[in-house]
C-alpha positions as CSV (number, residue, x, y, z in Angstrom):
1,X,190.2,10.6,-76.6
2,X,191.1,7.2,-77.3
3,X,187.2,5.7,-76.0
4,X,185.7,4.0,-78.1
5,X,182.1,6.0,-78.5
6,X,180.1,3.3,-80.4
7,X,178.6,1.7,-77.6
8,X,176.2,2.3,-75.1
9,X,177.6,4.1,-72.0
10,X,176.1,5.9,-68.7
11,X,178.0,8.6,-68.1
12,X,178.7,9.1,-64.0
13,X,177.9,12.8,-64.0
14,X,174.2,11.4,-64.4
15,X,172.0,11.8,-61.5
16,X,170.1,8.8,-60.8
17,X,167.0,10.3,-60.3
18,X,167.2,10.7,-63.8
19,X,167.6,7.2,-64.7
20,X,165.0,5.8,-62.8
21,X,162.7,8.5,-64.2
22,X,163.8,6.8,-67.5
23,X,163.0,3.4,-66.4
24,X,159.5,4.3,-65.0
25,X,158.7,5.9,-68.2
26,X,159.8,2.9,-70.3
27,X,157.8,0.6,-68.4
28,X,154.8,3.0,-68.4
29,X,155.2,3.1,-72.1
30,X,155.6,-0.7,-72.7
31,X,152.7,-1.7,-69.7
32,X,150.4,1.3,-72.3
33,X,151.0,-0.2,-75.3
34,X,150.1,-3.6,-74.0
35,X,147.0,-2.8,-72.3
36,X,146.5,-0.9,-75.8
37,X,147.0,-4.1,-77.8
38,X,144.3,-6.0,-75.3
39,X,141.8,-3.1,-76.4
40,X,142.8,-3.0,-80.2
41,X,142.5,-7.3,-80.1
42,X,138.6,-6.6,-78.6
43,X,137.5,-3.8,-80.8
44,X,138.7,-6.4,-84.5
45,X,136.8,-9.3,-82.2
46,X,133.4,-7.2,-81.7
47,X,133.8,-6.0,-85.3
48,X,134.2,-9.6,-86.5
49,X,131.2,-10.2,-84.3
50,X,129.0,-7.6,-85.6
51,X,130.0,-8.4,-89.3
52,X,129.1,-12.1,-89.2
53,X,125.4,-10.9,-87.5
54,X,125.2,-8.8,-90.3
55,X,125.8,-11.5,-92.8
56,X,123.4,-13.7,-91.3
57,X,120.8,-11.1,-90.9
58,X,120.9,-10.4,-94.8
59,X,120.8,-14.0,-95.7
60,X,117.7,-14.2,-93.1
61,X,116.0,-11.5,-94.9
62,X,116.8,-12.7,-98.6
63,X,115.4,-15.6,-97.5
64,X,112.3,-14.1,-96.3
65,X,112.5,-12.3,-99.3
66,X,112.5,-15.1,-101.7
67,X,109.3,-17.1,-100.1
68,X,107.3,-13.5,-100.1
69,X,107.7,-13.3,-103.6
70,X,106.9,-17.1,-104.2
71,X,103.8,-16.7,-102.4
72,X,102.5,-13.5,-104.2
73,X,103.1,-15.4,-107.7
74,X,101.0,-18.3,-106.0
75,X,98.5,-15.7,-104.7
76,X,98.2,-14.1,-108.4
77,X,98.3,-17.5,-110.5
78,X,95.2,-18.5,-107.7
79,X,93.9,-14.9,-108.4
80,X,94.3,-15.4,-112.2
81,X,92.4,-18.7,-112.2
82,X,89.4,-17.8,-110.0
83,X,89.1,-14.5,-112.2
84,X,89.2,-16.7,-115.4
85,X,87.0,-19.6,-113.7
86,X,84.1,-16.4,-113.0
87,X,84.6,-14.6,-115.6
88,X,85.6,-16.9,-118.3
89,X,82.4,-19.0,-118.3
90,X,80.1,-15.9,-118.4
């Protein structure tokens, strides 16, 4: 009764089938949760990706935006003074 129990121990009444059943399944676990981080690392890189094309797509269409709008106030000031050039003499 004297053992000291705080330590880690493998009792010999164990069979060993059991602890390489333990070993496979720790690797299995560890090789899963690598091949996990790999697909985790791509999915934040595509959404990164697809984020930044979004960005640029808005900032393409506010600028295509902006020069429609310019050129409909040119095309109603041009508008304005043909009207006022026919009309305005008469």
């Amino acid at each position: 009764m004297d053992r000291d129990r705080r330590g880690w121990h493998i009792d010999k009444g164990i069979p060993i089938a059991v602890l390489v059943t333990v070993v496979l399944l720790a690797v299995s676990i560890a090789r899963d949760q690598s091949k996990q981080d790999e697909r985790i690392s791509l999915v934040e890189s595509s959404v990164q990706t697809l984020q930044q094309a979004r960005i640029n797509d808005q900032e393409r269409t506010q600028k295509t935006y902006d020069e429609l709008k310019v050129d409909i106030r040119r095309m109603n000031e041009k508008l304005d003074r043909l009207l006022e050039s026919q009309y305005g003499r008469n």
